[in-house]
N, C-alpha and C positions, 0 to 999 in steps of 0.2 A: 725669569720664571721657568722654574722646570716643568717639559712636558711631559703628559703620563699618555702610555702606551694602550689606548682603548682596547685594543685586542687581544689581550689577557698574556698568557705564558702560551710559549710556541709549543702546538699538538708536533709530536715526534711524526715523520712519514715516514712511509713503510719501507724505505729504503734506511731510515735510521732503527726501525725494531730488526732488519733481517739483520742489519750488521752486529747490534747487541745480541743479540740470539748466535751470530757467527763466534763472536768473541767469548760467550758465555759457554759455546758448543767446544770452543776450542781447549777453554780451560778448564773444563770436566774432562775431557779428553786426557789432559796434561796431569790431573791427578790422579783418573785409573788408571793411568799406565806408572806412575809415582808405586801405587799401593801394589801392580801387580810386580813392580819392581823388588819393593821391600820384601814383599811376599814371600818370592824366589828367594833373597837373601837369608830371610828368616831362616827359611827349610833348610837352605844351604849350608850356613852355620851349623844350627843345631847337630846336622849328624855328618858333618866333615870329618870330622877324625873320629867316625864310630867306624867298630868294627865291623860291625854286622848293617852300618846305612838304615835306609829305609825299610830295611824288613822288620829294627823295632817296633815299627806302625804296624805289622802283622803280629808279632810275636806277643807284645804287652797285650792288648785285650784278650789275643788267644789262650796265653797264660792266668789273664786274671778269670773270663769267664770259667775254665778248667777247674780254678779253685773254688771258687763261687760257689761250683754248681755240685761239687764235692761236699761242701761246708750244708749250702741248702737242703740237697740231697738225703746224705748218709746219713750226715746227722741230726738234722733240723726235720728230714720228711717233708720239704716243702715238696708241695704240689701245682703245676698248671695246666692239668688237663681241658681240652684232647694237644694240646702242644706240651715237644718233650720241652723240661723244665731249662735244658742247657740250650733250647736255641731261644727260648721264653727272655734267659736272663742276657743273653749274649745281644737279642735284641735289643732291650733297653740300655745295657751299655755302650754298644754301640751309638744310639742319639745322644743319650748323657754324657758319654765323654765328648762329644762335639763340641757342648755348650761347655763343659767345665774346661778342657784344654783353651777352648778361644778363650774365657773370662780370665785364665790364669796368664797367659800368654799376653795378654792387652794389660792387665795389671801390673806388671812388670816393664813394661815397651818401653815410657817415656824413659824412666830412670836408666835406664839399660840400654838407654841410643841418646844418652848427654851428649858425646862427640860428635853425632851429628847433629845435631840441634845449634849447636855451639858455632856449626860451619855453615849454614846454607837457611834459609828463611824459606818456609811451605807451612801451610795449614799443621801446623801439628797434632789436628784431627785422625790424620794419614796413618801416623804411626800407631795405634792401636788399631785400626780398623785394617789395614795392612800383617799386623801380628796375630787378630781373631783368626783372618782369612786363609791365612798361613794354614789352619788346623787342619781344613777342608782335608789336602792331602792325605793325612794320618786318618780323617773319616772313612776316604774312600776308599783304603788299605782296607780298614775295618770293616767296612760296608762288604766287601770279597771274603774275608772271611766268616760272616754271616750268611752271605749266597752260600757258601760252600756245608758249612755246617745244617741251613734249610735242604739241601739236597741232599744230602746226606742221610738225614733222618727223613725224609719225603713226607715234608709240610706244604702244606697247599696253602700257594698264593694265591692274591685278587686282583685284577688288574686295575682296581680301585689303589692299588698301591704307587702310581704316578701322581695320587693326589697328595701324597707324601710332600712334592715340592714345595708346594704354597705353604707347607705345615714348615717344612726346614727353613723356607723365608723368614716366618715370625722366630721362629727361635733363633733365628742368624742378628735379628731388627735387638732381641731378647740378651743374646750376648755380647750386641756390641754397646747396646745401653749400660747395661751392669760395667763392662769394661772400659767406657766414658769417664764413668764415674769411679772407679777404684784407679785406674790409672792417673787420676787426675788425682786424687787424695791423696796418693801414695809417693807421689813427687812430696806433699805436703809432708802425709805423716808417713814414715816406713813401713808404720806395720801391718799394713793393709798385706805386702804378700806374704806377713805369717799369718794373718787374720783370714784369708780369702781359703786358704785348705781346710779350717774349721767351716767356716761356713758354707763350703761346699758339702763337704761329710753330712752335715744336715740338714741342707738341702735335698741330696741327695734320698736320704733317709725318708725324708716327708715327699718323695716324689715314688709314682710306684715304679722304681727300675727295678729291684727285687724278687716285690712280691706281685700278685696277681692283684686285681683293685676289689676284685668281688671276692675277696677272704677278708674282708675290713666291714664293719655297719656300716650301715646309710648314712648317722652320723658320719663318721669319718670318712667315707669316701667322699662326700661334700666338702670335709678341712681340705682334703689332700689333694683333690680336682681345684679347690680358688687358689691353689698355688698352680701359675702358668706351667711350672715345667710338668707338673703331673699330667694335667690338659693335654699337653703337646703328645708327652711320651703316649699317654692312653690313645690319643688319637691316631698316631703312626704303628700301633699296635694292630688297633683297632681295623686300619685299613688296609695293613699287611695277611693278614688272618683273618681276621671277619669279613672284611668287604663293604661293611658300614662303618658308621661313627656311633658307639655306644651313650655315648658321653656330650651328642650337638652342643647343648646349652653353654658348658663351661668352655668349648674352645671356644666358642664367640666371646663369652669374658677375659682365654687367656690371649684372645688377637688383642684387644683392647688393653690391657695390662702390656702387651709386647709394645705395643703403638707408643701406650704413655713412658715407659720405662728408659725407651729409646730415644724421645726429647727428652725427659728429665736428665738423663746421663749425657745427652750432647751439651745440653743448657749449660750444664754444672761445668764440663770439661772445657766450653768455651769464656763463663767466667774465672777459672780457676788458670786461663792460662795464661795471662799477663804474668802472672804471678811464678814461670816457672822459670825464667831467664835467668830470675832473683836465688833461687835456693842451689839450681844446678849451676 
């Protein structure tokens, strides 16, 4: 007759959680340094055999705000007073290429690092989240050329603009969700990275990096605020220049949207990756 073991399933002692906790400490360790690794590669790659390096992370927004603000300007007459219109639009470009480089960059990653895949076994979570972060770089290129062009025209800052970080958090929580889930597709179908430039253009568009948000009705500033990126950008506006948040209610909606968007896109890229051994 077997006997049964009255004293249930053995409670772990604290000597078996520190050591799970050690173990678990160790191999988060072993992946940030995985992703700061790739990171580096990333960057490295990309402008190895440029001529000009890492000063196209200075030059490309320098050049495109330049025209922008030409096009707006001379001959569109757009206005954002009391801010000149060229540090107005060079700021929103500034965030928005953030999020658009990281989503196009993690969209691309899996297909475009087969051979590693092919060789070594890691979360392949890594590699887009690894390729988003990569962008950082080219941000902070950008982010200096923005310092320079606010001083320049002697625009007053708030020192509410440190609160800036927590807002780059969620849009960082924001692009690597969206980049979950297109890089995960696009192993599937390819044309996620000719699809993902269309849909940034219009995203873009419905986000206010252009124009000012108080030249749009009330209607529409409500469509173009419950899209997150609009939220975010208004808000890091908002607290570079004003010194408050015009706009409270909808970042609390676009945190929440960032929160969801970022399981939805891990969920999707951890079902879809059994599946990628098979195609690549």
């Amino acid at each position: 007759m077997t006997s049964i073991d009255a004293r249930g399933p053995r409670v772990p002692s604290a000597r078996d959680l520190v050591r799970m906790a050690s173990r678990r400490w160790h191999s988060l360790r072993i992946w940030l340094e995985l992703i700061r690794n790739l990171a580096v590669r990333d960057v490295e790659t990309r402008y190895k055999h440029s001529l000009l390096g890492l000063y196209w992370a200075i030059i490309n927004p320098l050049i495109t705000a330049v025209i922008f603000s030409f096009v707006f300007t001379v001959i569109f007459h757009a206005s954002s007073k009391p801010i000149p219109y060229v540090v107005f639009l060079l700021t929103g470009l500034t965030f928005w290429n953030l999020f658009a480089n990281s989503v196009v960059s993690a969209t691309g990653s899996i297909t475009g690092n087969a051979a590693l895949l092919s060789k070594l076994y890691f979360p392949r979570v890594v590699i887009p989240t690894a390729s988003a972060i990569a962008r950082v770089i080219d941000f902070l290129f950008a982010l200096f050329v923005l310092a320079v062009f606010i001083v320049a025209y002697h625009v007053r800052i708030y020192p509410s603009l440190f609160w800036i970080l927590p807002i780059l958090a969620l849009q960082t929580l924001l692009a690597l969700g969206v980049g979950y889930l297109l890089s995960a597709l696009n192993v599937l179908y390819r044309d996620m990275t000719q699809l993902i430039g269309l849909i940034l253009m219009i995203w873009m568009y419905l986000s206010p990096v252009m124009y000012p948000i108080g030249n749009v009705s009330n209607t529409i500033q409500s469509i173009l605020l419950m899209n997150p990126m609009g939220a975010l950008i208004q808000a890091e506006r908002d607290l570079l220049f004003t010194g408050y948040l015009t706009q409270a209610p909808y970042l609390w909606a676009a945190a929440a949207w960032c929160g969801f968007i970022f399981l939805a896109g891990l969920y999707t890229f951890k079902r879809l990756e059994p599946t990628f051994a098979e195609v690549l």
